[in-house]
Steps between C-alpha positions, in 0.01 A plus 500: 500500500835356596613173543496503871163652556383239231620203720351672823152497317481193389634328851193723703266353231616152552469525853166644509376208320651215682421678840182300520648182555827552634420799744332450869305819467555723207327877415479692112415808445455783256567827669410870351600816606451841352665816543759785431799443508873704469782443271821538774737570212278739285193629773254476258198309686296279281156336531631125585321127501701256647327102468674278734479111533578410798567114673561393811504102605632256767629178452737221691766703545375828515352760298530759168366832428549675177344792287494617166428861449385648150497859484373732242464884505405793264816636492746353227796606661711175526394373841212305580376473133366168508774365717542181743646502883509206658623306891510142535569373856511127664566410882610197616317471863722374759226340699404297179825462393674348806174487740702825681201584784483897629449500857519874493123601444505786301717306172292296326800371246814596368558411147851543271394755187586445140374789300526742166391821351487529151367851264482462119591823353750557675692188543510480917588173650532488884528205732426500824571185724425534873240413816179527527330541887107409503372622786222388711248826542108488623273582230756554256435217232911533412730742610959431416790648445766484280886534529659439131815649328400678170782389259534628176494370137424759279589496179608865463514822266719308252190234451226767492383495853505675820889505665601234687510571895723379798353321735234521772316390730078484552275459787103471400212459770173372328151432672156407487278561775091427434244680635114573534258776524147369535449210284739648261849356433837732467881468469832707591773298299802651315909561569736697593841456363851704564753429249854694623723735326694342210740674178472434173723419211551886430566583824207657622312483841230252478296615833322272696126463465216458706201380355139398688232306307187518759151385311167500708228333291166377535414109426233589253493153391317459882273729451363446121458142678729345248808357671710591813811642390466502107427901437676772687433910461674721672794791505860472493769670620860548366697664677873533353771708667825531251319331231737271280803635698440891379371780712158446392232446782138355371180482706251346311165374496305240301226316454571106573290239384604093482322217378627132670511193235 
């Protein structure tokens, strides 16, 4: 594991840990998905489990949300054997920072974005500073949007990892929206993300890439009577249109199951 990705771990650790007292409102949890999914540079398609903790929290001045991915597949081809992905990303709220009030209805807040991605084996670094828009939306339990660049710091074919890319630029629309069928209790959350057209340090097309993330699950925790929100099943959907920059397009489903802390 490189340095980097070392630093990145131990940071989301520390943070989960101190979220308790420092945070206003702060949610863990373990995710698990299941499916198959393609190799873009080879097309070989391999049976894939990715574990995910994910953390979201507010505090004072506004709020963070970051994931760590493990992913492990059957197929020992170099990519995803037993490798890390992570984002980190933390708003500052302009209504808690400076008391900024939205008469317009439909924005809830605007916040200033600091963020990173960060893959093991191969070396990726991106940053991505920009604005957030959290909008407000009935029934939906969060629904923003995010404007960032998507600057790179790759460390390149020299170092052993993927080329390093021009620049970019990202917009990502992520959602939660609850909902109920008899005394039963469901959710539609996920993303969508568009990352433009970059080129990388051999001077090839890196397309831009669509990719949607849409989960429904069931709030089994409800209905084994244990705790509201604690144990989700359902099915996800990825849904990845010139996967990693190549002409590769992916439409895959998997089984989704979380656990809150």
């Amino acid at each position: 594991m490189n340095k980097k990705l070392s630093l990145a771990l131990s940071t989301a650790l520390t943070c989960i840990a101190s979220s308790a007292y420092a945070a206003d409102w702060s949610n863990t949890q373990l995710h698990i998905n299941h499916g198959d999914f393609k190799n873009p540079f080879s097309q070989n398609e391999a049976n894939t489990t990715v574990y995910s903790l994910q953390h979201s929290s507010g505090y004072q001045y506004g709020d963070n949300f970051f994931f760590i991915d493990y992913l492990v597949d059957d197929l020992d081809d170099n990519y995803q054997d037993r490798d890390f992905y992570g984002e980190w990303y933390s708003t500052f709220s302009l209504s808690k920072t400076v008391g900024f009030e939205f008469q317009n209805g439909m924005i809830k807040d605007i916040g200033l974005v600091a963020g990173f991605n960060m893959a093991g084996d191969s070396k990726v670094m991106k940053y991505l500073p920009g604005v957030k828009v959290s909008w407000n939306a009935e029934g939906f339990s969060f629904l923003s949007t995010l404007f960032t660049a998507y600057i790179d710091d790759n460390e390149g074919v020299a170092r052993g990892g993927a080329p390093a890319e021009s620049n970019s630029w990202m917009i990502d629309i992520a959602w939660g929206y609850p909902f109920n069928i008899g005394n039963q209790k469901f959710e539609v959350t996920g993303h969508v993300e568009y990352i433009a057209q970059r080129e990388n340090e051999l001077g090839v097309d890196v397309k831009g890439w669509l990719l949607a993330q849409p989960i429904v699950r069931w709030d089994l925790g409800h209905a084994l009577e244990m705790s509201e929100g604690q144990l989700y099943l359902g099915l996800e959907w990825q849904y990845w249109r010139n996967k990693l920059g190549t002409d590769t397009n992916e439409s895959v489903p998997q089984i989704h199951v979380a656990w809150t802390f």
